[in-house]
C-alpha positions in Angstrom: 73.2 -1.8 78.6 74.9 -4.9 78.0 78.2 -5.5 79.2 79.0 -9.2 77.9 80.8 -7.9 75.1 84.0 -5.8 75.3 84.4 -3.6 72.2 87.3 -1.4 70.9 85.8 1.6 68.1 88.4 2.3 65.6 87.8 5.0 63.4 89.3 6.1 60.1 88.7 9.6 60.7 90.2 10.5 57.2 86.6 8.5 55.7 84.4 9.2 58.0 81.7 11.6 58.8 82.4 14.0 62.2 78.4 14.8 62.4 78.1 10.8 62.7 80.1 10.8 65.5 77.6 10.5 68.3 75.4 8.5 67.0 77.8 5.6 66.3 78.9 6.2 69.8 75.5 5.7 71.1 74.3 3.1 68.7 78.1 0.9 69.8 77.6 1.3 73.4 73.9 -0.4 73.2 75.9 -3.6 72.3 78.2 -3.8 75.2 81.1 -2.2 77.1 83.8 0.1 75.1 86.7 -0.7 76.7 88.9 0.8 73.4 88.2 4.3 71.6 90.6 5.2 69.0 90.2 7.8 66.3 93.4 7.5 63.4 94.0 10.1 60.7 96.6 12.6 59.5 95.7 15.4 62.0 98.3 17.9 60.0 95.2 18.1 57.3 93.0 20.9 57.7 89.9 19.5 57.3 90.3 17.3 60.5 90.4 20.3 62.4 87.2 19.8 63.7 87.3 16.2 65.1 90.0 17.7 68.0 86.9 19.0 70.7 85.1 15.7 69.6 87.6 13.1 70.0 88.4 15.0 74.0 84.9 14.9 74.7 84.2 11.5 73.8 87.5 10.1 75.2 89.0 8.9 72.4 92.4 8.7 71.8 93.8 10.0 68.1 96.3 8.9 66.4 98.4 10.1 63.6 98.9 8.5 60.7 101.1 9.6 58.1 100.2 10.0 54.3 
């Protein structure tokens, strides 16, 4: 792995794909150290649901954002 770099992974969870997930994770990390993981969406909308058990077993922190 390399850690020169330092890289924060912001995600727009409202456009992108849940089943991606991992393999951006692991594709990311190849590149250097992620010191940042944060995941932002409206979580009151039903179809991010899923990305709860995700985001806690990846360690990344959501946030809400409104409509």
């Amino acid at each position: 792995m390399n850690d020169t770099y330092k890289i924060a992974i912001l995600i727009d969870a409202d456009n992108t794909q849940l089943q991606k997930l991992d393999a951006i994770m692991t594709e990311v990390s190849t590149r250097g150290r992620i010191v940042v993981k944060r995941a932002y969406g409206n979580w009151k909308k039903r179809n991010l649901n899923r990305w709860e058990n995700e985001l806690k077993r990846l360690g990344i922190k959501a946030e809400q954002q409104f409509d």
